[in-house]
Each structure stands twice: as structure tokens, then as C-alpha cells.
N, C-alpha and C positions, 0 to 999 in steps of 0.2 A: 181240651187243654188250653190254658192261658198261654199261648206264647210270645215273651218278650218279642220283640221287632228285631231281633240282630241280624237276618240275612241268612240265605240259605247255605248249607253246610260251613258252620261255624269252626274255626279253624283255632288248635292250641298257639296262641298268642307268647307264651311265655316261650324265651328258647329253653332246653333242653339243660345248656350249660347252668344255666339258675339253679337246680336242681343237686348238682353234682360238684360245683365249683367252689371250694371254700371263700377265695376271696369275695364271689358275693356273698355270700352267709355272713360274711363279717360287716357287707354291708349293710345287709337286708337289716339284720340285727341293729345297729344305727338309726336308721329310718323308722322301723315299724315300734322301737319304743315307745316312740313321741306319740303318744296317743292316749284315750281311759282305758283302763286295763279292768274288767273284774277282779277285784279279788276274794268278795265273801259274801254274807247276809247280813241286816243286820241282829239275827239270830244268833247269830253267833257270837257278838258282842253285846249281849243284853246286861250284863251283871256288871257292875264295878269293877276296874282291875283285868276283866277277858281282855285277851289279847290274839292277835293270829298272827301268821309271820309268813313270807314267801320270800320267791326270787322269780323276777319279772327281767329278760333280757340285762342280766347281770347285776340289776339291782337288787340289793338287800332291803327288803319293805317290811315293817311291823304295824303293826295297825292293834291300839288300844281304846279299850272305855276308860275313861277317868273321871270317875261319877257320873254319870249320862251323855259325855260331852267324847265322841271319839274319834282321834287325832290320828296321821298317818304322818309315821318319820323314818328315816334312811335308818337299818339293822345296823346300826356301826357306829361301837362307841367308838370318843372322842380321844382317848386316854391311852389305850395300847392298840385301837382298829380290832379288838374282837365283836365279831358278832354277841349281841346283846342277848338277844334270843336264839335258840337254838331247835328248841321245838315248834312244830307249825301251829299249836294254837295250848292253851292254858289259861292260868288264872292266878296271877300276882301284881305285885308293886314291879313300877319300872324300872330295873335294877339291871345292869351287865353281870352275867354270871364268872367273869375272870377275877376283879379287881372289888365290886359288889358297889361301884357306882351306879347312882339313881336316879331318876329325874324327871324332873315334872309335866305338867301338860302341858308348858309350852319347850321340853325339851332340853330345859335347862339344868345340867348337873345340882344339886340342890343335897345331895349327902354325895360327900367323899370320904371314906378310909380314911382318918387318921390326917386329915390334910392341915393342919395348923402343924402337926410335927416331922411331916414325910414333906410339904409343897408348899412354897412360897408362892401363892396362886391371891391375884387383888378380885375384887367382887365384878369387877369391867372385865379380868381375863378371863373368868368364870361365865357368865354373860357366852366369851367369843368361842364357848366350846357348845353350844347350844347345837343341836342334833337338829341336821336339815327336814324341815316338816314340807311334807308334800300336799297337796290339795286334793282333796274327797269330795266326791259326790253320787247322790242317791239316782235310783228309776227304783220309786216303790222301795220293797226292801231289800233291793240289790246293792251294793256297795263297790264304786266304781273310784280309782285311784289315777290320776294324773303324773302322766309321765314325759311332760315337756311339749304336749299340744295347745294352741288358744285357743279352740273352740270350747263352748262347752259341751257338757257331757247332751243334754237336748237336743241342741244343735248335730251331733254325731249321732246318735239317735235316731234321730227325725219320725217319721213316721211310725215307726214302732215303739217311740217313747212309753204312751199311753197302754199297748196291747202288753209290752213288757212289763210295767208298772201291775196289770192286771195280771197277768201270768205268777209275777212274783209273789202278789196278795192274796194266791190261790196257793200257793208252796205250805205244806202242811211238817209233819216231822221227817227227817229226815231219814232212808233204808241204807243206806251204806254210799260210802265215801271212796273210790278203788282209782289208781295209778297205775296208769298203763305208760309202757314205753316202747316205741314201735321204733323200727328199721329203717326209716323212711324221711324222707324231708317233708318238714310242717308243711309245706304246700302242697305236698301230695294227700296227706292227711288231710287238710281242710276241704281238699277237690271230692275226697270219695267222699266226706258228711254232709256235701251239697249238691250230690247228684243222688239219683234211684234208680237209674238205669243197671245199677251192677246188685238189685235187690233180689230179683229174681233167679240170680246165678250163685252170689254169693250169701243169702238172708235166705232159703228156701224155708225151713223151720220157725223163724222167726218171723219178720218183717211181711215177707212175701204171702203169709197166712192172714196177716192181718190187715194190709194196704189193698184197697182197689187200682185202678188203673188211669182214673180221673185226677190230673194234677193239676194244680192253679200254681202259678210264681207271682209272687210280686217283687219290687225292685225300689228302695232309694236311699238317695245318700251311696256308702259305701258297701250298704247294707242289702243283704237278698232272704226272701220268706220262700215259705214252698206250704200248701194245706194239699190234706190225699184225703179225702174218706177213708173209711173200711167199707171191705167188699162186705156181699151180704149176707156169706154165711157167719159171717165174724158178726157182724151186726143182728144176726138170728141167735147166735149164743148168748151175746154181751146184754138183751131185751131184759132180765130176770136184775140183773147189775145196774142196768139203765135205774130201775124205778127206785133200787137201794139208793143209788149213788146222785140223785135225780138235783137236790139241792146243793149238789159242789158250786162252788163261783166263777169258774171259767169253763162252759161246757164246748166241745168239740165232737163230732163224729165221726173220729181220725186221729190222724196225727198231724202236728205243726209245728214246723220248723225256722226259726229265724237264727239266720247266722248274722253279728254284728264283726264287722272287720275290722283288727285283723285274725282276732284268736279266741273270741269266746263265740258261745252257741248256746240258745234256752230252746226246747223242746218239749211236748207232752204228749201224751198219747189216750185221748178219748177225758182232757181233763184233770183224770184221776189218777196222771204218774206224770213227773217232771222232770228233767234232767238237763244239769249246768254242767256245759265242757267247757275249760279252755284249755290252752296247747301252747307247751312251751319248750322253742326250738332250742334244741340243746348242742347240736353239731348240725352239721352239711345235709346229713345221715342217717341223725336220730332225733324223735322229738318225743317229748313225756305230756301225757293226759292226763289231765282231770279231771275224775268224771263225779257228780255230786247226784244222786238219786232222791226225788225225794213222793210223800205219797200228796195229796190234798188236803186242805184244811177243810177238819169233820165242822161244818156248824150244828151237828149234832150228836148223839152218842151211837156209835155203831156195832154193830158185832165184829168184840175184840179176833176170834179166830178167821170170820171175813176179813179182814183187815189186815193180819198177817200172813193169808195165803194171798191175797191180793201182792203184797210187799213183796214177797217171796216169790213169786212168778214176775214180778216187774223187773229187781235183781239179777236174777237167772236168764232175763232174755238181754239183761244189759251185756251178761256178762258174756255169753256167748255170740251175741253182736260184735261185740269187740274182739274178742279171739280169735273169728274171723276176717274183720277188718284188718290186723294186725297181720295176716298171714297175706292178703291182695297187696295191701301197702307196702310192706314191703320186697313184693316180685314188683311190684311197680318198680320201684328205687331200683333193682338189682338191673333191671331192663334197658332205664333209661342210663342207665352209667354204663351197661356194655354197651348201647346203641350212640352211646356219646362216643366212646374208644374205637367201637368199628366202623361207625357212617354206613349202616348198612341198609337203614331208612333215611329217603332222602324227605321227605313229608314230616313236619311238624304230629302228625295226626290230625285227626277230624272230631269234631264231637256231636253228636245228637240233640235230640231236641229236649228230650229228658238230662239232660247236659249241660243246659245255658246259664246257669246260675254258674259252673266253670270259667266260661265266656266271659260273663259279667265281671268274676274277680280276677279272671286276669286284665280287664280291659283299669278295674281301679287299682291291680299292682302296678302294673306299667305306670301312671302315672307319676 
């Protein structure tokens, strides 16, 4: 095992109160905005007129193609503050669905209802209703949105710029799209998808059948990796797949994990399955997942029912991954709010050595 240098028994860093306190939550929420958030592919917006839509820490975000060229501006028209968009992704003209005001790529109302007989509106105050356009940037075909940090999106990055970039250029079609909403404070959620110490207890079925024991961490920026192998009987079945599957573009014998902070995570398993989480803190309490599946991209023709039992078991172990996780996450949350009200442990807790990528992100929350 790689072990980062942090010191022998590594201790939870965060208090407890973080966790359970609303008034941080209102803080953390301030802070952890300011940063690139993912928000798509750009697969998603290939065609003229696609569009996607989110809410990123209280913002209202829509993100369009407008003939090749795709723009990101605040969901909120100018004219009555309704939400513009209302669905998270489609395919039209830019239009507010209240009033059927439209506007252009740079955001500028440009058809109004009836405006020469309903609004005395000059071509300069037209101009000053122009929809706040935010700044987009790519790694490969990830699509990353700015939300009040000066670095760029490379610079936050860092080191995994380049593996990301490949990871993304290896994303093939897409298995299914699924929303989870756990019980739990984001930060509890981010701690159990970058630790493995709880795989074996709680992943028996899944995870724990396919991981070896052999972990590597790496570390930079704000950002933490972790690569496992597969043990070997996993690796004695997978040999027959290996030789189908031989010319994917980013091969691994495992699984690999990069979390970028503070809320997305790319992942794949042996390659030839992908998965894009981000997490978005919704209360103290609760936080809602994103989870995006996706298979490899074929550079050649394969056997279509190989293909979808492939799909079909990658799905099924996502989704029972999570149903699980859902159930840990939240006895954590229930624990640490009675352990806040009783003081019945006076120790922060301890963490392991399968556990230091924890370590790590609490040492870059605190800052």
C-alpha cells in the first residue's frame, strides 16, 4: 500500500458540529460554491438548441448549444424572475416558458411578446436585461462551469487534468442516469466514496468480490486518486472479456477512483464501465446524487447482446452500491447528531490507513 505521510493514527479533523449545525451548512454553502462545478458532457450538447439545466449551491444554471458555440447563463429570466428552463435537459430555442421571452447567445432578450404595444422598453434598456453569462470550461469532454473561483479549471485540476481528459475520451454511451437522496450531510457522503475500508462490510456482493487488497493513493491540489486491482479470481473470469474488450482506450485491471473537490468524482472499473457523481448539499441532513453510468467507447462493432449484459450488470451493481451506501450514511448522520446532544464520546474518532484520503479532505476543508 501507498501510504500518504500523514502520521500515525490519523485523527477526524472536522468537529462533529460541521456535520449537524445548520449555521455552518449556510456557511459551507458560501464557500464551497466558489469553485468548477461539473455539470455535463459535451455529448450532451451536441445538436443546436440542446440544452441542460441544474441547481448548483442555489444557483439556477442552464447551459445551451447555439449552433456549435455553448454558452452558460443564470436560469432566471429577466422580466418576471421565472425559471427559464424547467426541465433538466431538452432541445429548443431560448425562450422563458412564462411570458415566451427569448434570447440570444449572448443572452440578450432579442423577441419580446407584444413589446412595442404592452412596454416602453429603449434598445440600451433591452441590452441591460441581458442574462448573467457564467464561464465554461472543458478536461476532454467533461463540461465544467464556474462559480466565482480565479483559478482555472487546469490549475484545479492539476495532475489529473490529463488522466481525466483520457477517462472522459474513453466514456462511450450512456446506461442509465439515477438520483439518489441520502439522510446524510455531503460530507459524510464524500468520506464513505473515498475510503474502502467499509467495502468489505458493507459491498460484500459487490465491490468486495471484485477489489483485491493492494491499494495505491495519490494526492494533489485539493484533489485525492486511489487505483485497487482485482483480486485473482475476478481477474480469472474477466480473461475471456479481457481479449473482447482488449482495444478499449483507457485500460485498467481494477478500479479507479478520483475525487476532484469539492463535489464531483469520475471512476471506472477494469475500463470498460464509467461513472460521474456529483453531490449536491441540500440541507444540514440531506444531500441528493448524481449518478451518470456510462459503458466505453466501441472503436469497433461488438456483440450487441455482450454489450447489454455487460450494461445490465454494471447498473445493477451501481445500484445496489448505493442502496447500501444510503443506509451506512445515514446511521452515520443519526450517530453523530445523538453523539453531538449526549457528549458520550469524548474522541473525535480515529481513522485508518485505508482512510487517509478522509485525512486529506478534511485537512483541505479546514482551510
Amino acid at each position: 500500500m501507498e501510504v500518504f505521510p500523514l502520521g500515525n493514527n490519523m485523527k477526524i479533523l472536522i468537529p462533529l458540529e460541521r456535520y449537524t449545525n445548520k449555521k455552518f451548512f449556510e456557511k459551507e454553502n458560501k464557500n464551497l460554491k466558489k469553485n468548477w462545478h461539473f455539470v455535463c458532457l459535451k455529448e450532451d450538447l451536441k445538436n443546436n438548441n440542446d440544452y441542460v439545466s441544474m441547481e448548483i449551491f442555489g444557483f439556477l444554471i442552464t447551459l445551451q448549444n447555439f449552433k456549435g458555440a455553448i454558452k452558460a447563463f443564470i436560469n432566471v429570466c429577466p422580466h418576471r424572475f421565472s425559471r427559464i428552463r424547467s426541465k433538466s435537459k431538452g432541445n429548443g430555442i431560448f425562450r422563458c416558458m412564462y411570458h415566451g421571452w427569448t434570447f440570444n447567445s449572448d443572452g440578450i432578450p432579442y423577441g419580446i411578446p407584444m413589446k412595442e404595444k404592452l412596454f416602453n422598453i429603449k434598445k440600451k434598456e433591452i441590452k441591460s436585461l441581458k442574462l448573467k453569462e457564467l464561464k465554461i470550461d472543458y478536461c476532454g469532454n467533461l463540461i465544467f462551469v464556474n462559480l466565482g473561483v480565479k483559478k482555472k479549471l487546469k490549475e484545479i485540476l492539476g495532475k489529473y487534468f490529463k488522466e481525466i481528459e483520457m477517462m472522459s475520451k474513453s466514456i462511450g454511451k450512456e446506461v442509465k442516469s439515477n438520483v439518489y437522496e441520502y439522510n446524510a450531510n455531503w460530507k459524510i457522503c464524500v468520506e464513505n466514496t473515498i475510503e474502502e475500508y467499509h467495502v468489505a462490510s458493507t459491498h460484500p456482493e459487490t465491490f468486495d468480490k471484485l477489489l483485491g487488497r493492494e491499494i495505491k493513493y495519490d494526492f494533489d491540489k485539493s484533489n485525492s486518486g486511489v487505483k485497487i486491482d482485482s483480486n485473482k479470481k475476478f481477474l480469472e473470469k474477466w480473461k475471456p472479456l479481457e481479449e473482447k474488450f482488449s482495444d478499449r482506450i483507457y485500460k485498467i485491471n481494477g478500479y479507479r477512483h478520483i475525487f476532484i473537490y469539492p463535489l464531483f468524482t469520475i471512476a471506472t472499473t477494469m475500463g470498460t464501465s464509467f461513472s460521474l457523481q456529483s453531490w449536491q448539499p441540500i440541507d444540514i441532513n440531506k444531500t441528493k446524487i448524481t449518478s451518470r453510468i456510462f459503458s466505453f467507447k466501441q472503436t469497433k462493432t461488438m456483440n450487441k447482446e455482450l454489450i447489454s449484459a455487460l450494461d445490465k450488470s454494471t447498473n445493477d451493481f451501481n445500484n445496489q452500491v448505493f442502496d447500501e451506501d444510503k443506509d451506512v450514511t445515514g446511521n452515520v448522520q443519526k450517530g453523530m447528531e445523538w453523539n453531538v446532544n449526549q457528549s458520550v464520546f469524548n474522541s473525535k474518532g480515529i481513522l485508518g490507513d485505508n482512510e487517509q484520503r478522509i485525512y486529506y479532505f478534511h485537512k483541505v476543508f479546514l482551510k
